[in-house]
C-alpha positions, -999 to +999 in steps of 0.1 A: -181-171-074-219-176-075-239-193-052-269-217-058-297-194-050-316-175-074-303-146-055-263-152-062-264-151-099-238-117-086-196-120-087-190-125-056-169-093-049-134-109-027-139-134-058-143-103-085-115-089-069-091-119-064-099-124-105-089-088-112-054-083-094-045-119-107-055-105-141-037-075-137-004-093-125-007-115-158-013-086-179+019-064-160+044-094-161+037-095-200+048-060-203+071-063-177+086-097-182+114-095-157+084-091-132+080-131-137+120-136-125+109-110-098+078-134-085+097-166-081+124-148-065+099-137-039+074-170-040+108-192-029+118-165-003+082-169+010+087-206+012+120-208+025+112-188+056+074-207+062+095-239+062+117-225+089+093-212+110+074-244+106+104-266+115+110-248+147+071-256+153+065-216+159+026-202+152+031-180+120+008-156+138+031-153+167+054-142+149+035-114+131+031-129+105-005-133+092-001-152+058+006-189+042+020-191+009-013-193-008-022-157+003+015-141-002+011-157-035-019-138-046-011-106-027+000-077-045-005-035-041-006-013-070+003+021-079-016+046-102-013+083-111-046+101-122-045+133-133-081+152-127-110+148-102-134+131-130-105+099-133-105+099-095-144+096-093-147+070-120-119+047-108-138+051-075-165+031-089-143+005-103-126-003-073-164-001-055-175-031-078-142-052-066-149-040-030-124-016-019-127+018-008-107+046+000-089+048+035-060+067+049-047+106+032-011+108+019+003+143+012+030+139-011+043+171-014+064+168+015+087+150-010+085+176-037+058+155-055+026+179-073-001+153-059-017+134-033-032+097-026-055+076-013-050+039-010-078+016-020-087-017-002-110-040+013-124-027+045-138-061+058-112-082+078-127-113+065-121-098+025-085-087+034-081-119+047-095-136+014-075-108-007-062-081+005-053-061-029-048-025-027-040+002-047-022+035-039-037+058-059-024+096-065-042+128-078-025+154-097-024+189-075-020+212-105-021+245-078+016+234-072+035+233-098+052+268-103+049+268-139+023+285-154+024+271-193+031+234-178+000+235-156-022+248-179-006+223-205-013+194-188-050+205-179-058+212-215-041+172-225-060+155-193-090+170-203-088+154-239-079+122-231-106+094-219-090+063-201-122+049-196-142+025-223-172+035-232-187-002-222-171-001-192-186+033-183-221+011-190-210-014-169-207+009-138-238+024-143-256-013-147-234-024-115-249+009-095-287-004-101-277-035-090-268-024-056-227-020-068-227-057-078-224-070-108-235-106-123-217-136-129-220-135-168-209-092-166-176-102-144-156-115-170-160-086-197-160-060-166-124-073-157-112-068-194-124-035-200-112-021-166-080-031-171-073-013-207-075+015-181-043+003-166-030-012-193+007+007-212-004+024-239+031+030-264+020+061-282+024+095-263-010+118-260+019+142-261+041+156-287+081+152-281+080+193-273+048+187-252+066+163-234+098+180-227+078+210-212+064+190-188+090+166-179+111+198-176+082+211-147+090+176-129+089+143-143+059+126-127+041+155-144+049+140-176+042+106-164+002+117-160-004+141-186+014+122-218-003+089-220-033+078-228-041+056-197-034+056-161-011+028-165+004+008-135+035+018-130+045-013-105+030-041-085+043-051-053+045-086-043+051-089-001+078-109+014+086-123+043+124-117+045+131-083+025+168-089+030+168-125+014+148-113-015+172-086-023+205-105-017+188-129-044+179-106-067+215-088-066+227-126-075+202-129-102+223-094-121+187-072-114+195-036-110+186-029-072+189-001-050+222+000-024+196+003+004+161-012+019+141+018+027+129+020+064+145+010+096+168-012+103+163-051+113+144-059+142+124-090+153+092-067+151+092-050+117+073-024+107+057-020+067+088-008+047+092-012+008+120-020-012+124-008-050+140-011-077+136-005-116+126-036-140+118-023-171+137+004-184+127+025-209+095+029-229+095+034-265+076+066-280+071+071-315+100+094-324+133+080-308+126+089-269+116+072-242+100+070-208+110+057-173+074+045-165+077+009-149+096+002-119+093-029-096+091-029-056+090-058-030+077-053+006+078-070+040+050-060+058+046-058+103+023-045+133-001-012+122+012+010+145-006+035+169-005+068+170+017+070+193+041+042+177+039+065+145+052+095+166+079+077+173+087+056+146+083+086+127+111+107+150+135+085+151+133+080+115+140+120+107+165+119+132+187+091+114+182+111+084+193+141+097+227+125+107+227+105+078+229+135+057+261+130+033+274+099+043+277+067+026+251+036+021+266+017+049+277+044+075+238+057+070+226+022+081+248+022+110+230+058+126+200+039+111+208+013+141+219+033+162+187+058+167+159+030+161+176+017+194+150+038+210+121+015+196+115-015+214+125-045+195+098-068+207+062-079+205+055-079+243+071-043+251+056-029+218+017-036+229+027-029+264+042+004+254+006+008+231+031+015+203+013-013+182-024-025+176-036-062+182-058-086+177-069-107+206-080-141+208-090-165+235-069-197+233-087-216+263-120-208+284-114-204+319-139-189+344-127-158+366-131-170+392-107-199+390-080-178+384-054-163+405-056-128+390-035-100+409-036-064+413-027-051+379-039-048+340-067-078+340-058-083+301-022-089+304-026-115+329-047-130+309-020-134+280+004-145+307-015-175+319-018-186+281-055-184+279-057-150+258-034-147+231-024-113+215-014-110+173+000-085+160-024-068+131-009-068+101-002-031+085-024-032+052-017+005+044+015+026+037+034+049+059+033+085+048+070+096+053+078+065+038+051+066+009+068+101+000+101+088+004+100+059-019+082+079-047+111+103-047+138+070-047+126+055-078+120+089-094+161+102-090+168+117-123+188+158-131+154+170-133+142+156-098+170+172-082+166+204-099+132+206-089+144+201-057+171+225-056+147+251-073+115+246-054+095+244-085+065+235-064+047+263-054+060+256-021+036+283-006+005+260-013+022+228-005-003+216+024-019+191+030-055+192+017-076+157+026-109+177+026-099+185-010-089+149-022-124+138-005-144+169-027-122+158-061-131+120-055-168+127-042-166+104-011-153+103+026-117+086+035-112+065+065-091+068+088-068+045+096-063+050+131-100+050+138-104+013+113-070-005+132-088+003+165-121-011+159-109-039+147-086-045+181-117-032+200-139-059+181-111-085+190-114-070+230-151-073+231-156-111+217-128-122+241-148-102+271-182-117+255-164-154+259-149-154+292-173-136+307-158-102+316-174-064+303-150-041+284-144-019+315-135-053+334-110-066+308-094-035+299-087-024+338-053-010+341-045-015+310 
């Protein structure tokens, strides 16, 4: 986008951004071509369940459901694996010229994984709202794996390899003395060059005995030291019925998992992810090959508060714990049984301050016209129809699930005998934000401090309009 004023001759960066992830999905369902069927599987769930709610003449936001077509169209998250603090730093400034920054910490060694993530995104309401592209974005934690010749291996390949152009590393620095912008006429050639970095790159780094050393350490170690670019290894397209989608993609003959991670239906859902493999194998030059790609579909709900984590988080452990060698479908039915505890509505979940909201005034009334009671001022409000309370959308990923899922789609012998063996170097596997922050060169938001402000934001404008201070709207709540 550029505007008509000598000033905007610079990408507009929602627009520089909604460019790129469109590029990026072109560029993946080319590799990936059975990522097309996976789209239009998705696109007419999308539709399918928009018409419904539109023929029953429900608010799409009052159902949780933030989104028209156009948006879950375009929307998609990504997944990269970098493999030293310098890659980290550099995409940093990539994703900084399509306006998205870190926020939220993900320690992934709670599933046996040697790394941890950040997820980048749009921080703005407004550009989530325009495009809300994110990608999840691990680090390499070479302290943890137990092997000494695979660590020191894979340092000595990352720290040949360059996935970065060399005009693209110009760009950046012309986009920094711009103020982290770039102009119109850069864009295009910006958005070709960044995405050779992500881009599947046949030949190995690696040599076959290389490879075997690593992949023997774990496989995802292989995965980021052998190639020669931090390839995406899926995008995620977000649906509105997860259960539709994969009952469709079982009838289209797609290799699927038996099970949806996350909990069980409810009419308020929380962010879960579904995956399953689309692509196979990946050719090296001898006769090998490479489980690189996979593809994963999610439904996205509310952002839940700390205190919904707590429990959503419990209850979840809990039905994994009794779940523990049974099959697909008597696992789903514990899966019901314990998420009983969490309240199945929108009402008893903001009540219960188990979710976070927006809030918006739906008519102007003064105060004093109104026959408030003893009793939380706010909820009144929404009772008498003239504040209305949505759900905010989740936009990040849930840790225990996060972990979870990256474990799923990586279920191979040598994932289990890692398991089985600890070959982490379980006695350093922490947590270590402060050390993701040092290796990337910049803070991470939090989430729970970025969902609040924007429900306090929402609070204060609806206090500001009907004439009421914070302390005033928010008594007894």
């Amino acid at each position: 986008m550029v505007s008509t004023t000598a000033a905007s001759t610079y990408a507009d960066k929602d627009g520089l951004r909604t460019r790129f992830a469109a590029a990026m999905s072109s560029m993946y369902r080319s590799e990936v071509p059975l990522y097309g069927d996976l789209i239009e599987i998705v696109r007419e769930t999308n539709q399918s369940v928009l018409n419904a709610t539109n023929a029953k003449s429900q608010s799409i936001d009052a159902t949780g459901i933030k989104a028209n077509i156009e948006r879950l169209t375009q929307e998609r998250h990504g997944a990269i694996r970098l493999g030293t603090p310098y890659e980290l730093r550099t995409i940093k400034r990539i994703f900084e010229v399509l306006g998205m920054h870190p926020i939220g910490y993900y320690d992934l060694s709670i599933a046996g994984l040697p790394m941890h993530a950040t997820c980048f995104r749009p921080l703005r309401v407004s550009s989530l709202d325009t495009n809300p592209f994110r990608v999840f974005t691990t680090l390499l934690r070479p302290e943890l794996l137990a092997s000494e010749e695979a660590r020191q291996l894979s340092l000595e390949l990352l720290e040949k390899r360059n996935i970065f152009s060399t005009f693209l590393l110009n760009l950046l620095d012309v986009a920094e003395k711009q103020g982290g912008r770039l102009k119109e006429e850069q864009a295009e050639t910006f958005i070709q060059e960044a995405l050779t970095t992500f881009r599947w790159q046949s030949v190995a780094a690696a040599t076959f005995d290389q490879y075997q050393i690593l992949k023997a350490e774990h496989p995802i170690l292989a995965d980021i030291a052998s190639f020669k670019s931090a390839h995406i290894n899926h995008l995620t397209p977000r649906t509105l019925d997860i259960s539709a989608v994969h009952l469709r993609m079982n009838k289209a003959g797609m290799a699927v998992k038996d099970d949806i991670e996350g909990p069980p239906l409810v009419n308020a859902q929380q962010n879960e992810n579904q995956g399953t493999d689309l692509s196979g194998s990946q050719e090296l030059m001898i006769q090998a090959s490479h489980k690189a790609r996979f593809g994963e579909i999610e439904e996205r709900g509310a952002a839940v508060t700390p205190k919904g984590r707590e429990l959503y988080d419990r209850l979840l452990q809990e039905s994994k714990r009794q779940s523990a060698g049974v099959t697909v479908s008597e696992a789903n039915a514990i899966t019901t049984k314990v998420f009983k505890d969490f309240p199945d509505t929108w009402k008893d979940l903001r009540q219960q301050n188990l979710i976070y909201c927006e809030f918006h005034v739906k008519r102007v009334a003064t105060m004093s016209s109104l026959d408030l009671k003893d009793g939380p001022i706010l909820e009144q409000l929404i009772s008498m129809n003239i504040v209305d309370a949505v759900p905010i959308t989740y936009e990040d990923f849930l840790p225990f699930s996060a972990a979870g899922i990256f474990q799923s789609n990586l279920q191979t012998d040598n994932v289990s005998k890692c398991a089985s063996k600890c070959s982490l170097d379980v006695s350093h596997s922490v947590a270590d934000s402060t050390g993701l922050e040092k290796a990337m060169g910049t803070k991470i938001s939090d989430l729970d401090t970025w969902y609040s402000a924007v429900q306090m934001k929402s609070l204060e404008e609806v206090g500001k309009i009907l004439g009421l201070n914070l302390c005033e709207l928010m008594r007894n709540n």
